[in-house]
N, C-alpha and C positions, 0 to 999 in steps of 0.2 A: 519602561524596562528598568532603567536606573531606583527607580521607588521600590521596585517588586524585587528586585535584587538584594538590596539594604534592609528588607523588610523580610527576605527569605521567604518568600509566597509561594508555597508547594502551589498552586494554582497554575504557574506558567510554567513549571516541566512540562518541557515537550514544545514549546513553543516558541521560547528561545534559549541559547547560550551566552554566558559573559565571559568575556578575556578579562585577566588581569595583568594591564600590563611590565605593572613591574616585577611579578614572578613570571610569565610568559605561560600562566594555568589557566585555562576556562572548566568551568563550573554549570552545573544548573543553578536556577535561579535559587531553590533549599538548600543550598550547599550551608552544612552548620560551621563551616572556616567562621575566623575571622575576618569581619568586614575590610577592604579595602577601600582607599578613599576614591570618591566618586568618579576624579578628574583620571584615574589610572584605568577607567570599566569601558572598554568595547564590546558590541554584540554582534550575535551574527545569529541566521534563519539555523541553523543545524551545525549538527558536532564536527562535518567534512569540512565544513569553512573554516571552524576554527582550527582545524586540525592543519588543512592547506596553507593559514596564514599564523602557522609555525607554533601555535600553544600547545601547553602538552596537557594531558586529563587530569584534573584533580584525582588524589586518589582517597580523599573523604567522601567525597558526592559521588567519584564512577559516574561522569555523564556519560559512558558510552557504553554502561551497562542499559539491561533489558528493559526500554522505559513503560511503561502502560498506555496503551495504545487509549485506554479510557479509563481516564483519572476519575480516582472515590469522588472529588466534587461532583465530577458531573452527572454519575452514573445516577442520582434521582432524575436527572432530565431524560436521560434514554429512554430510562424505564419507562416514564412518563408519555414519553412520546410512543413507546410498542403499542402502553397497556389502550391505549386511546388512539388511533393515526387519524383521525378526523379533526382532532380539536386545533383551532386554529390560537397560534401561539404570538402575541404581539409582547413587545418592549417593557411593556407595563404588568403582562404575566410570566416575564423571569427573573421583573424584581420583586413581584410577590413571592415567587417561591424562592428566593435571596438568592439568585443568580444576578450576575453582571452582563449586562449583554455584550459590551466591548469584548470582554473575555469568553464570553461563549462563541460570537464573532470569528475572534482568532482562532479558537481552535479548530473549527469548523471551515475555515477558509484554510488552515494549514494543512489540517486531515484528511478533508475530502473536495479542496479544492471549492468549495461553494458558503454560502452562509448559512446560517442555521433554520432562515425560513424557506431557502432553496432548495435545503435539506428534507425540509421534515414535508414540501410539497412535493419533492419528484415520492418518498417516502409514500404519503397517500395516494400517489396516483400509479406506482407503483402496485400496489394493493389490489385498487381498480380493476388493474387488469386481469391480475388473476382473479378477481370475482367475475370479471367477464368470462372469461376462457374458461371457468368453471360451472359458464352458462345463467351468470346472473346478469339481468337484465342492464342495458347501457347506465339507462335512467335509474333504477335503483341500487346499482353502485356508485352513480354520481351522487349521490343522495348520501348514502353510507360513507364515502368520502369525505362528506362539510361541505361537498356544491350546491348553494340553490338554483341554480341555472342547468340547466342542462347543456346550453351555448357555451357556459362560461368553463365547464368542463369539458367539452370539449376541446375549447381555445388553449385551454392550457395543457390539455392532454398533446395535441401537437406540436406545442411548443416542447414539451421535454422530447417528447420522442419519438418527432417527425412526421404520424400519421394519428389518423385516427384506433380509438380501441378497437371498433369491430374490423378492419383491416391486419390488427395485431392478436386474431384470435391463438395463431399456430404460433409465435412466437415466443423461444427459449426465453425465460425470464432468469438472470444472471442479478445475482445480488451480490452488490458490493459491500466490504466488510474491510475492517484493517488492522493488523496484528503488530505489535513491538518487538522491535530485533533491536541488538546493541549495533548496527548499521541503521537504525531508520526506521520509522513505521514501512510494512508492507502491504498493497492494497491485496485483497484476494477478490476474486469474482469467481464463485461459482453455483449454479445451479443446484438441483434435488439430486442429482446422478455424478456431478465431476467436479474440478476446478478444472477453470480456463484458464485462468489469468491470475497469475502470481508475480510480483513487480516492485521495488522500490516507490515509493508513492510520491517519489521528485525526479523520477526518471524523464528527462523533458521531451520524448517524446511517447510517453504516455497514454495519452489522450489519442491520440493516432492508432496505439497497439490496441485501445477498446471500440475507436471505430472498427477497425482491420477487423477485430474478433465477432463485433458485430454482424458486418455483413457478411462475412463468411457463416456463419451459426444462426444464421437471420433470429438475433436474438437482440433483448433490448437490458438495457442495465438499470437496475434502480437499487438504490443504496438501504441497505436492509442486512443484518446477522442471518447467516445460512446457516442448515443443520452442520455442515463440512469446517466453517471458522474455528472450531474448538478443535477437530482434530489437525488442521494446518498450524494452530499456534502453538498446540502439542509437539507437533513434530519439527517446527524451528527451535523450539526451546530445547530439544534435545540434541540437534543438530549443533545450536552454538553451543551446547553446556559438554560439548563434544562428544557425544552420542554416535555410534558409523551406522546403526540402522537404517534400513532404506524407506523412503517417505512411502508410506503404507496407501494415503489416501488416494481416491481415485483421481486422473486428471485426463484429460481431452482437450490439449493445444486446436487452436485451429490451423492451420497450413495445408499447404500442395504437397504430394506424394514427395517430392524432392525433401521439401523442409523434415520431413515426419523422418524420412531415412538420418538427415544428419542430427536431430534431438536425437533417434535410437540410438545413434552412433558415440554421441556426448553423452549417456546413460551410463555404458560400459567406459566409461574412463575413473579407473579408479580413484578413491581420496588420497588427496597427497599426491597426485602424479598431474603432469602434463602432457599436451597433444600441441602441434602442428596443425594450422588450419591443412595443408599438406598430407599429414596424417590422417586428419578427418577425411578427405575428397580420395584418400587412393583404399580407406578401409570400406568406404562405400561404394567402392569400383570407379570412382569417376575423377583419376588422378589430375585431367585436366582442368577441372572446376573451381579448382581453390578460389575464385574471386566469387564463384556463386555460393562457394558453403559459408564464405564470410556473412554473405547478405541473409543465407536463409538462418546463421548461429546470431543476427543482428535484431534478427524478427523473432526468437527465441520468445514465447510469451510465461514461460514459468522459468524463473530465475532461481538459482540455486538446487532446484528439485531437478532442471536438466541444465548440467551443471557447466553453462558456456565461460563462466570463467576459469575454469582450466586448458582452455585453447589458449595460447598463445603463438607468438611471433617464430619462423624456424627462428632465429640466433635466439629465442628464451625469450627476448622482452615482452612485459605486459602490454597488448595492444588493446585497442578501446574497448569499453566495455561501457552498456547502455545504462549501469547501474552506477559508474561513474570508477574511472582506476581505481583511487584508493581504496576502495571497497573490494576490488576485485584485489587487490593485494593483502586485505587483510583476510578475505577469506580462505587467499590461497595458505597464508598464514597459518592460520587457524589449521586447517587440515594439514600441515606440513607438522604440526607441534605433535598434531594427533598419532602421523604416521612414528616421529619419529619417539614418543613418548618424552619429550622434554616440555620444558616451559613452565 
């Protein structure tokens, strides 16, 4: 991190941040400053950390402006990997095509939580499925995949995603995708028809909110661009560039009749204003529930779009929020600038 710092390596935006400790700034790794000397460089996984352990933003580089969710380096590998999901990708074919593999590594472990050959095989077997469900043969989607086995496709078809294909013929297939906010990459998961799931992508318990979505929706996730990513990343960019239009796209939470009343109920809470968990349980008739609307505003699966941090504590204070406080205070932030027109 220290070389790629000094060396101003647009490569690891996004990957990580550096403190400087003797002005108290963190930076992305291209920040055009002047270099500081080495022994003064702390880093940290994300801009919250460094933000929590008191540095304040450069205001040359704006690390916590809108990063790219997928950096021009990599974007020949995407590609690469859409225009073909079969070809099997080893160490030796991403320093042919002058990738690094450490660095594709980390991005891919930081973005999507997995590696990049973990990636591009839930990727093809993802695919699979939908050529089954679309009535193509087990075996000659195992085939069309890069399987010669049929067993071996199998084997690995359960391992991502628990069962076999022809048991997974009726299931919702959710494609994960991930958009940039000056908060953080966000994961999106949705289908041909909705968004489920919209989330900070370090939200720790995450992985939980895509089982939970799962077996409610008895649907399966496999990491893939939806037609819906372009219009989710439209309408944050409008959202943070201070935009008050309402998020157009479609979405379908999964939840119990309970949960669905208190999202409707966080809907109608305008920008710039707050609620009372309180508030929430008596506009939905059930004055007595406030510890249950906390739990059903905690399972909250789209963040920002239904908009649970503007709940807070009766006395005002920011209470937890799954996308982590500082976040829920700068967004309250944000639409307080909006309402009041300053800033």
């Amino acid at each position: 991190m220290r070389e790629a710092f000094l060396d101003r390596d647009a490569a690891y935006d996004g990957i990580f941040w550096a403190g400087v400790r003797s002005t108290g700034i963190f930076c992305r790794p291209s920040c055009p400053a002047r270099n500081p000397r080495p022994e003064h460089l702390t880093f940290f996984h994300s801009p919250h950390a460094a933000l929590e352990a008191g540095f304040r933003a450069c205001r040359r580089c704006l690390p916590l402006a809108l990063p790219d969710a997928r950096p021009d380096w990599l974007a020949p590998l995407l590609e690469a990997v859409e225009s073909d999901p079969s070809r099997r990708w080893t160490e030796r074919d991403l320093r042919a095509k002058g990738f690094q593999p450490e660095r594709v590594r980390r991005w891919f472990q930081r973005t999507h939580g997995m590696t990049f050959q973990a990636y591009h095989r839930a990727r093809r077997l993802g695919g699979a499925l939908e050529e089954v469900q679309n009535g193509r043969p087990v075996g000659r989607a195992a085939f069309e995949a890069g399987y010669d086995s049929l067993s071996g496709f199998q084997d690995a078809f359960r391992a991502t995603f628990g069962a076999p294909p022809t048991d997974l013929g009726e299931a919702l297939v959710i494609r994960v995708d991930h958009v940039g906010t000056p908060l953080g990459p966000m994961l999106v998961g949705s289908s041909e028809s909705a968004v489920h799931v919209l989330e900070f992508a370090d939200r720790a318990t995450l992985q939980r909110q895509i089982r939970r979505t799962a077996r409610l929706l008895s649907a399966v996730f496999v990491p893939s661009p939806s037609s819906l990513s372009e219009a989710v990343r439209a309408a944050l960019e409008a959202y943070f560039g201070g935009g008050s239009a309402p998020f157009a796209f479609p979405t379908e939470p999964a939840g119990t009749p309970f949960q669905h009343d208190v999202w409707a109920r966080l809907k109608e809470v305008p920008r710039g204003t707050t609620v009372s968990y309180g508030d929430v349980a008596a506009a939905i008739g059930r004055p007595g529930a406030v510890r249950a609307v906390g739990t059903a505003i905690g399972a909250n699966p789209l963040a920002i779009v239904v908009p649970c941090h503007r709940v807070v504590g009766v006395d005002g204070r920011l209470t937890g929020y799954a996308g982590g406080v500082w976040r829920k205070r700068r967004l309250l932030d944000l639409e307080r600038v909006e309402l009041d027109g300053t800033g």
